[in-house]
C-alpha positions in Angstrom: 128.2 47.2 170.6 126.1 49.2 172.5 122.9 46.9 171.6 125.0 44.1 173.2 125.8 45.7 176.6 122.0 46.6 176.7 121.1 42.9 176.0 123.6 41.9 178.0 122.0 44.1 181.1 118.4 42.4 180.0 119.7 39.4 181.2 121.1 40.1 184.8 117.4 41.4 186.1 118.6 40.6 189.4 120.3 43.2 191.5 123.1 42.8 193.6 121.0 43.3 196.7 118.8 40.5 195.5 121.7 38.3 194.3 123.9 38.5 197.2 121.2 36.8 199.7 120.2 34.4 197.3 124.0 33.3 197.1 124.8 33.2 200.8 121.3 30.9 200.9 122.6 28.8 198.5 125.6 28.1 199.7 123.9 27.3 203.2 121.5 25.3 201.8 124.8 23.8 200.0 126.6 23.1 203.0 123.6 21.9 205.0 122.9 19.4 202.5 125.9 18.4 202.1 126.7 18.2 205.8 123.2 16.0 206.6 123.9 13.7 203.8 127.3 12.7 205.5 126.4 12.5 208.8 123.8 10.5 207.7 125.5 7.8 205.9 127.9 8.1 208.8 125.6 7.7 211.9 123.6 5.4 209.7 126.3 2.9 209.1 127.3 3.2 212.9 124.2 2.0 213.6 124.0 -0.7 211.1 127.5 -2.1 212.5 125.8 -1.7 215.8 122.7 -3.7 214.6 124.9 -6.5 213.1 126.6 -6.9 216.1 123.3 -6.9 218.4 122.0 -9.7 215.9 125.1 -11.6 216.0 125.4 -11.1 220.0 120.9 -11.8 219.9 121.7 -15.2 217.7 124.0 -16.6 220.0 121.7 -16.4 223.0 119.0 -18.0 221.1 121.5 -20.6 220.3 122.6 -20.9 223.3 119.4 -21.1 224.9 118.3 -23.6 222.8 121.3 -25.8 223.1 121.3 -25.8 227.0 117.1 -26.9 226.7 118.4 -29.7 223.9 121.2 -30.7 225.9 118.9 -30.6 228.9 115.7 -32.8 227.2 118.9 -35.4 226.0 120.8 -35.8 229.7 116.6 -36.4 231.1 116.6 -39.1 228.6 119.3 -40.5 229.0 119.2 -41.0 232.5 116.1 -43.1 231.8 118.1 -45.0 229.1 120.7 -45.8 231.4 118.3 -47.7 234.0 119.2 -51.1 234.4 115.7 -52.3 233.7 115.5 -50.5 230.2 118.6 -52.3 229.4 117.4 -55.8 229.9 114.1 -54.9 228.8 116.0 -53.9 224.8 118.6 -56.8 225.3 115.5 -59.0 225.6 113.7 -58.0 222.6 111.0 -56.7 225.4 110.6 -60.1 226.4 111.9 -59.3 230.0 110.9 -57.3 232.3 108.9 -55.5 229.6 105.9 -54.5 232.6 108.6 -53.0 234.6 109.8 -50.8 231.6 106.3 -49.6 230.5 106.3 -48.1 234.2 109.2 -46.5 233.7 108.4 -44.9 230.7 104.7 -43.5 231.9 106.8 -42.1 234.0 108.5 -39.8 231.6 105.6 -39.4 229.6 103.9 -37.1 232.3 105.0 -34.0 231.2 102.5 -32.3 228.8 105.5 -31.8 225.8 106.4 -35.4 226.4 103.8 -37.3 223.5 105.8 -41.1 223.2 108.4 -42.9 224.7 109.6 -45.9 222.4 112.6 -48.4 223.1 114.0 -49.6 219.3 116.7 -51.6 218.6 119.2 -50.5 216.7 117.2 -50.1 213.2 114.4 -48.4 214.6 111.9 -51.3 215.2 109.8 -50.6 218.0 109.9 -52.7 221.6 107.6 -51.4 223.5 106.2 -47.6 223.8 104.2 -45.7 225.6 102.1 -42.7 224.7 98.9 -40.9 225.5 98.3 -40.5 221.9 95.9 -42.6 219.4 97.4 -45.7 217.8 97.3 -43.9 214.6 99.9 -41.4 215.4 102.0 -43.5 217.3 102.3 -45.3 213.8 103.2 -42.2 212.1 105.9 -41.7 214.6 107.4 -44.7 214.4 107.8 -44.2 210.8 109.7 -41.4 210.9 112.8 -42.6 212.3 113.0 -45.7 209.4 114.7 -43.6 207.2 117.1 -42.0 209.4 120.8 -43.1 209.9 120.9 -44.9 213.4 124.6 -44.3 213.9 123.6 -40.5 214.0 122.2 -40.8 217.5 125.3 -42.8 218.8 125.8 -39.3 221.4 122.5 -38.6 221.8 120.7 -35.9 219.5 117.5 -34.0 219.3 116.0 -35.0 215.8 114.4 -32.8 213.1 111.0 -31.5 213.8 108.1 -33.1 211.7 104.8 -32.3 211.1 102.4 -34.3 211.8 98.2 -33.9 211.6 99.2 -30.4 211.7 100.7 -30.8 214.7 104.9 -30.3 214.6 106.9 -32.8 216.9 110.5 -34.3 217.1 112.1 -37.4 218.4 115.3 -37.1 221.6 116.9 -40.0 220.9 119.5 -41.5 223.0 121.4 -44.7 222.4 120.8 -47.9 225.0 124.0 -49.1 225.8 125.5 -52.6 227.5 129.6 -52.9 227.7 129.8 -49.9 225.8 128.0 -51.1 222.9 125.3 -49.9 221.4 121.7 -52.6 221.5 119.1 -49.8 221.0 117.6 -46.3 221.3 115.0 -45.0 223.3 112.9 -42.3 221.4 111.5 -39.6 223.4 108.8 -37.8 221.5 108.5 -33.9 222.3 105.5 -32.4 221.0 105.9 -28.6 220.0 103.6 -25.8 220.9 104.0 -23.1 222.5 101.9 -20.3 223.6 102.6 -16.6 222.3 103.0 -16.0 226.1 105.8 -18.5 226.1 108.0 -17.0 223.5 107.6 -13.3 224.7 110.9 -13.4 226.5 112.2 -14.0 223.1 110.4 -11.4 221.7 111.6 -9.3 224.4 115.0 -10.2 223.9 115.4 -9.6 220.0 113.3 -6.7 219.9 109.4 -5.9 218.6 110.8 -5.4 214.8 112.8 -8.8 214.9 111.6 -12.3 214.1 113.5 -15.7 214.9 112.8 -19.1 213.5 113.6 -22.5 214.4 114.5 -24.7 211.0 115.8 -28.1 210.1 119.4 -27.9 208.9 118.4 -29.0 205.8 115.6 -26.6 205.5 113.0 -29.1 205.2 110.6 -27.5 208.0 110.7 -24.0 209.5 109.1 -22.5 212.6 108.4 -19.7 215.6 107.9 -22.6 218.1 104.1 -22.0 218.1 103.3 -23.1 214.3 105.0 -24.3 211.1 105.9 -20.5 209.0 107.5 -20.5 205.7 110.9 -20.3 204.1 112.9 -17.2 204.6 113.6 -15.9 201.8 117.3 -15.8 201.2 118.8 -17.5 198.6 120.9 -19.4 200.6 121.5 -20.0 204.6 125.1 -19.9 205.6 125.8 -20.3 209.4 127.8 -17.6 211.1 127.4 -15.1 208.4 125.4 -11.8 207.3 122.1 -12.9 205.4 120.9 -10.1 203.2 117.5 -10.6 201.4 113.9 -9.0 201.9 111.3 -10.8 203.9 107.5 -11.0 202.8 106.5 -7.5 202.9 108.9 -6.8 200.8 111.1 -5.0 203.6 115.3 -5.4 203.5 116.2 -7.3 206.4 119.7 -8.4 207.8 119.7 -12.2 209.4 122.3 -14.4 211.1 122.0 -18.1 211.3 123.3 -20.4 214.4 123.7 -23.9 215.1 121.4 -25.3 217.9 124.0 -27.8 219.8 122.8 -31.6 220.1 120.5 -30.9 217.5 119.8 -31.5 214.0 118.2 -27.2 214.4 119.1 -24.1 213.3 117.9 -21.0 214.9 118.2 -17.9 212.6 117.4 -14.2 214.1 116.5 -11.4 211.2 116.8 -7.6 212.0 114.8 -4.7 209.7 117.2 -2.8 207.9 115.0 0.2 208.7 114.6 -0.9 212.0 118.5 -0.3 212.1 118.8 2.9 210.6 115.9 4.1 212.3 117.9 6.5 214.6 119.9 8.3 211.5 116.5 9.0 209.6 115.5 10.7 213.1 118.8 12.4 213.0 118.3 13.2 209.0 114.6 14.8 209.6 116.2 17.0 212.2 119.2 18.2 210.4 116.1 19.4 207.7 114.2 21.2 210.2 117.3 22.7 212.0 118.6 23.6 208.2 115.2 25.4 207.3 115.5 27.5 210.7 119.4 28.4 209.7 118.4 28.9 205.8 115.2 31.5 207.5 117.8 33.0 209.6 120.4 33.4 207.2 118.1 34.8 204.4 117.1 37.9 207.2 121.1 38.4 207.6 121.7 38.0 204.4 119.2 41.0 204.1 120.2 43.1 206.2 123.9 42.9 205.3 123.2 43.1 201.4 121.5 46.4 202.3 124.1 47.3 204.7 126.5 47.3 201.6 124.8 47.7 198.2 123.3 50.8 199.7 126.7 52.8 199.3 127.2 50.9 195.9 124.1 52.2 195.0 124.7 55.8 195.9 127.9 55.2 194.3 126.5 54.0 190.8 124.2 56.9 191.1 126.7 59.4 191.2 128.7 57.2 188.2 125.4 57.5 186.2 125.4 61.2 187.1 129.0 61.9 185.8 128.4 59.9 182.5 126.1 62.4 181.6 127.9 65.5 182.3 127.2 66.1 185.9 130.2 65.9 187.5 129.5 68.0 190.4 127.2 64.5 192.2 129.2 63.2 194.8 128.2 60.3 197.9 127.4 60.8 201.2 130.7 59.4 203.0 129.0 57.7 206.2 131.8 54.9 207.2 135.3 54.7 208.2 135.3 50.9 205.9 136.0 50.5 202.6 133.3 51.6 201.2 133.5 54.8 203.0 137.4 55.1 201.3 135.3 53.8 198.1 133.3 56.9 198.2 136.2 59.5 199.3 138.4 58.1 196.5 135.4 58.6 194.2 134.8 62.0 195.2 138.3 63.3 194.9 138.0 61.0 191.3 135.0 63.5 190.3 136.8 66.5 191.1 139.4 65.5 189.5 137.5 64.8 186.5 135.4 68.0 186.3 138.9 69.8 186.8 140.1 67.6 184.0 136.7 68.3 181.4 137.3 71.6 182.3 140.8 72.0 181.0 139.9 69.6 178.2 136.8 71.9 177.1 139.5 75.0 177.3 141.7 72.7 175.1 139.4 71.8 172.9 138.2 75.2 172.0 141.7 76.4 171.2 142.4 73.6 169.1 139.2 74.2 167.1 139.9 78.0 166.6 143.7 76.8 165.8 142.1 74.7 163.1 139.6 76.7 161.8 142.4 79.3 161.2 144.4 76.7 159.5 141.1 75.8 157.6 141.0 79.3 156.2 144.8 79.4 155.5 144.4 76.3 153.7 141.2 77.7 151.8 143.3 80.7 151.1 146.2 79.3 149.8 143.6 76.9 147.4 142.4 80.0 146.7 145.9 81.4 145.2 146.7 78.1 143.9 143.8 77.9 141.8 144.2 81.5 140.7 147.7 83.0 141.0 149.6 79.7 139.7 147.0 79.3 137.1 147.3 83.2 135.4 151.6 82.6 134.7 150.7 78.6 133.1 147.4 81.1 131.2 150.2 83.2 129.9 153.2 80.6 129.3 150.3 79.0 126.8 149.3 81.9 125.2 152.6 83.4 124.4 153.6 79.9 123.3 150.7 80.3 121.1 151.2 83.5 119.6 155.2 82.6 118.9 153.8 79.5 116.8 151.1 81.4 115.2 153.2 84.9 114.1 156.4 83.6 113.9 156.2 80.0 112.4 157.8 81.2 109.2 161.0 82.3 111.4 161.3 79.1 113.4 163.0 76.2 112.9 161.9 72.5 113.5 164.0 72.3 116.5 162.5 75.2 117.9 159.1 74.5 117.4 159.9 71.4 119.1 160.9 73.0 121.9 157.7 75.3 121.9 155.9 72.1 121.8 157.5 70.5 124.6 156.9 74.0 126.6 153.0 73.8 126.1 152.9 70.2 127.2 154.8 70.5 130.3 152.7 73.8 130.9 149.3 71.7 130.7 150.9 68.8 132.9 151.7 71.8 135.0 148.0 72.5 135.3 146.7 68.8 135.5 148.7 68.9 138.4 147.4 71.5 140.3 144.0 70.3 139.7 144.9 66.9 141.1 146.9 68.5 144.2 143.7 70.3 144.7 141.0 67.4 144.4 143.3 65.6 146.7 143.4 68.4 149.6 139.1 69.1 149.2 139.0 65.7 150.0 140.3 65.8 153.6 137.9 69.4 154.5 134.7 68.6 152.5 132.2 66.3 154.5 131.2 62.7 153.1 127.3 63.2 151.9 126.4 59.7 151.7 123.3 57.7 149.7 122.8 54.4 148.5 124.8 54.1 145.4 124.2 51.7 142.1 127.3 50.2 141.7 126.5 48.4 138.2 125.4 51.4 136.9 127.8 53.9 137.8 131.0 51.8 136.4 128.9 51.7 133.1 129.1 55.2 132.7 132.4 55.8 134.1 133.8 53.9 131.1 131.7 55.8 128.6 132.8 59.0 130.1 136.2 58.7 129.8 138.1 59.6 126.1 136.7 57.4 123.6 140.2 57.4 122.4 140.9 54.8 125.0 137.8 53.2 125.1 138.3 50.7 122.3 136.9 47.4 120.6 140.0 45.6 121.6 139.1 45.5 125.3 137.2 42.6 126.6 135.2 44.0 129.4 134.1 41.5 132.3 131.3 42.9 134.7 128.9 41.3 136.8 125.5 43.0 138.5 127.5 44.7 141.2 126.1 45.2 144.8 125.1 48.7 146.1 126.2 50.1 148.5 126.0 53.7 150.5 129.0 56.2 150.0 129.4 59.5 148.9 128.7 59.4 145.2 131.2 62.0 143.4 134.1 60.4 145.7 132.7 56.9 145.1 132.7 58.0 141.1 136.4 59.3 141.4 137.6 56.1 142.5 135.8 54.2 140.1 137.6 56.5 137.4 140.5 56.6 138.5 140.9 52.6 139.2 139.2 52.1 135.2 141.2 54.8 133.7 144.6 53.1 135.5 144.1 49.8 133.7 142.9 51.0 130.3 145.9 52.7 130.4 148.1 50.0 131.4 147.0 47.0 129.1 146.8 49.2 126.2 149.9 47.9 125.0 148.2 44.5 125.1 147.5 42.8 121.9 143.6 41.6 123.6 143.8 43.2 126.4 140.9 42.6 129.3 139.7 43.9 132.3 137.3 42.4 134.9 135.2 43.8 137.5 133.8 42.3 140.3 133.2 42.3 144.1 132.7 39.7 146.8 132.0 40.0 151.0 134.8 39.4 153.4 134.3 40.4 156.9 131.7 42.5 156.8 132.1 44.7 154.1 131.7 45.0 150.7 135.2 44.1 148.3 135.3 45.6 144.8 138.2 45.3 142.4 139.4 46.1 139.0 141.6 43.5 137.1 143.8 43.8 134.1 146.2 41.9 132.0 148.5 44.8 131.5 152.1 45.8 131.8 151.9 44.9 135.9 154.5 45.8 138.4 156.9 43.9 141.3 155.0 43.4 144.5 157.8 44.4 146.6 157.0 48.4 145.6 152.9 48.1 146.0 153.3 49.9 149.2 154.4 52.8 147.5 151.4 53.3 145.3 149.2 55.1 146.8 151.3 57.6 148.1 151.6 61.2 146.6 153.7 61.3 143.6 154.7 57.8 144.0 155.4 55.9 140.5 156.7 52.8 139.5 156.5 53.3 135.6 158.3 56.8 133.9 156.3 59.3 132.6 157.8 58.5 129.0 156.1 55.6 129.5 152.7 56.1 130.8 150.9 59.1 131.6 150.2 60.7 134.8 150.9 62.8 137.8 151.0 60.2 140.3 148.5 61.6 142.7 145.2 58.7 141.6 145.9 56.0 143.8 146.5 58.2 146.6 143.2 60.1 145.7 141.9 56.7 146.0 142.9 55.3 149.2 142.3 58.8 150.7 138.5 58.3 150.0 138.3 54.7 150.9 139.5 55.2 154.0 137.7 58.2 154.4 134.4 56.0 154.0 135.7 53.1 156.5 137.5 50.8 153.8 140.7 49.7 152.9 142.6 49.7 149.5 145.6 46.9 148.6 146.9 45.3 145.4 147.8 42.2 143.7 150.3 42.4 140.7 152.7 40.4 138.6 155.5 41.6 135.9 153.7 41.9 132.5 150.8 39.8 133.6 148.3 42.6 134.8 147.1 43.9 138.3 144.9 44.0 140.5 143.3 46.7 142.9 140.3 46.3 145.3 138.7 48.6 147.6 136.3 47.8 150.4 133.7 49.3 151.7 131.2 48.9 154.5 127.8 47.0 154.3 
């Protein structure tokens, strides 16, 4: 036990002046981490709402920015497309007035975006056109709009943007009508290029981590309005609706698409996701350098507070430590009205109380050990007459008997030499018991001088020892190599006896009788028994065995003054055992003793 206490202190090398700061810092460090992480996530999704609703709020300026300068390039069109001239001129074929229309569309064709003006009929064949460009690329203009549905431009629409000789242009196309019907377009090519100077109040507007890109609705061709860029990379493109994907480098972005109105254009406006959360991360990194100060700060408080109040403890355990080896005059310092300073009265007036108490206990003590060394002596003394003065009258009884038998034999008759007979038997029971009475009160006064004892050896000669008269061929012995063990050897050799003489004598009777020896562990001690076949006993009376005088069989019977089994159990328990039995009615017994390892 007291191995584990020490081992058990081995392992708590921390005191509690050490332990208590290190626990208050833990549980700030708990509590700021735990505190940061929420506000985080909190402040962090507020700002990602926030961004979500920027982008939405950015996404519909663009569109509708864009949609004014569509709707714009479409109502400049068709004003042109309304002239009288241009009407006749496509109602003609260009047959008439076809001069007169090639001056109003150089007109239109002054402004630098403006590459081609075309009149078509109504499946796209050209007119007439105009254009400062090469005959080549008109050609390659022209055949764009072949495979596009005329009815489409019935309102007026800007077209998709094409690419071509890596320059990007689309067609505003606006239908020629005459009594509401509709006998051609005119095509208004709008070449598209603009200078990084030209989109910076874009870039203004969305931010410097945003991008924006101008796309076909059917994806076919995306762009920044200065050059042709790729794909975005989400899966899929829904208008009105939170795009989540990661862009080129590999960052998480957040995008929103728009329609662009009288256009066949999206304009979709993507926000970094970092970019986003970029004020909680500010907030994060200075929740971690506030919590480092208030971790510092609390260690130093933590400090000064665990010495503030282990110091008393200390004094206290001092004092403790001083009492537990006899000093019980150490007291503590009482230094504050808390309470720990009650701590330390209370212990005080404990102490005194306690060296008042060893005091009266040592006085106590010493009378009860002259009181038993009295009743020692007594008990020595009245061995002493036991042994002698009870032992002189049986001495006599005997020899008298004796004498009667020898001198007067002739006179007696049978009946009274049976009676003499009976005297000198009950005489020398008389003195068997007084031997017993006296091996069973040495047993409580002498001391146990214990060594390590041969068990397999000592029941060997315990059975030769005892009468040969009893120790027959008709007795199947069974006996094992028995442990050792460490006991007192005499008492150790008594109980032996005693148990092997007990079930010789009760399976005599036995026609083969037997008798086993053996032992086994059981809780951490050493288990011996003796087991016979013999006459047995009911189970209900094995309490009384091993009690003085106790007997379940008659003398008449078997033998004996009744005092064995309690000799027995006396010096088991003596050594730390325990004794018990096992029996059945004429099928034997059996008796085990335990000892410790």
């Amino acid at each position: 036990m007291q191995k584990d206490i020490t081992k058990e202190r081995s392992r708590s090398v921390l005191s509690i002046r050490q332990r208590l700061p290190l626990l208050i810092c833990a549980l700030l460090l708990c509590v700021i981490i735990a505190f940061a992480f929420a506000a985080y996530y909190v402040i962090r999704n507020a700002e990602v709402a926030m961004g979500k609703e920027r982008l939405a709020s950015v996404c519909d300026q663009l569109s509708s920015m864009l949609s004014k300068s569509t709707t714009a390039d479409i109502t400049a069109t068709k004003l042109t497309a309304d002239n009288d001239t241009i009407r006749r001129c496509v109602a003609s074929g260009g047959t008439l007035l076809h001069d007169e229309a090639v001056n109003i569309l150089k007109a239109t064709v002054k402004d630098s975006s403006n590459s081609m003006d075309e009149l078509v009929d109504t499946h796209f064949s050209s007119i007439l056109r105009y254009s400062r460009e090469n005959e080549g690329l008109q050609t390659k203009l022209n055949s764009l709009l072949k495979p596009l549905d005329p009815s489409a431009f019935d309102a007026g629409l800007v077209g998709k943007i094409f690419t071509v000789d890596s320059s990007m242009y689309c067609p505003v196309v606006v239908p020629v009508t005459e009594k509401e019907k509709t006998i051609g377009y005119l095509v208004s090519w709008r070449f598209i290029s603009s200078p990084p100077s030209a989109t910076e109040p874009v870039r203004q507007l969305i931010g410097k981590d945003a991008a924006f890109y101008i796309g076909n609705t059917d994806g076919s061709l995306w762009t920044n309005l200065t050059k042709p860029v790729a794909k975005p990379l989400a899966e899929t493109i829904e208008v009105n609706k939170d795009i989540k994907y990661k862009d080129a480098k590999g960052q998480a972005v957040i995008a929103k698409a728009q329609p662009i109105g009288s256009s066949s254009w999206l304009v979709l406006v993507e926000f970094s996701e970092q970019t986003m959360s970029e004020g909680a991360s500010r907030f994060l990194k200075w929740i971690i350098i506030i919590g480092l100060l208030l971790i510092a700060a609390g260690i130093i408080i933590a400090r000064v507070m665990s010495y503030s109040i282990t110091r008393p403890l200390q004094q206290l355990t001092h004092a403790a430590e001083a009492i537990s080896k006899g000093d019980y005059s150490s007291t503590v310092k009482v230094e504050r009205n808390d309470e720990l300073g009650k701590l330390a009265e209370a212990f005080n007036i404990m102490a005194g109380e306690i060296q008042a108490t060893q005091s009266d206990l040592e006085n106590k003590v010493i009378g009860r050990t002259a009181q038993l060394e009295a009743v020692n002596t007594e008990m020595e003394a009245f061995s002493y007459s036991v042994s002698h003065d009870l032992r002189a009258p049986l001495r006599g009884i005997i020899g008298f008997t004796a004498i009667l038998e020898e001198k007067y034999s002739s006179k007696l008759d049978d009946e009274a030499k049976r009676l003499t007979d009976i005297i000198k038997k009950n005489t020398l029971k008389m003195g068997n018991l007084i031997d017993d009475l006296l091996a069973f009160s040495k047993i409580g006064r002498n001391e146990l001088v214990k060594h390590s004892i041969n068990s397999t050896e000592m029941v060997h000669e315990v059975i030769e020892s005892l009468d040969p008269k009893h120790v027959n061929d008709k007795i199947k012995w069974t006996i094992p190599t028995l442990p050792n063990v460490t006991g007192d050897t005499n008492a150790i050799r008594q109980v032996w006896t005693n148990l092997i003489s007990n079930a010789i004598k009760y399976s005599a009777r036995k026609e083969e009788p037997v008798i086993e020896i053996g032992s086994f562990r059981h809780n951490g001690q050493t288990v011996f028994f003796v087991k016979d076949n013999g006459v047995g006993f009911d189970e209900q009376y094995k309490d009384k065995l091993f009690k003085v005088f106790q007997r379940l069989h008659s003398m008449a019977e078997f033998e004996g003054t009744g005092i064995g089994l309690a000799i027995v159990e006396k010096i088991v328990s003596k050594h730390g055992g325990h004794v018990w039995v096992e029996a059945k009615e004429d099928q034997g017994a059996c008796f085990y003793f335990s000892l410790p390892v």
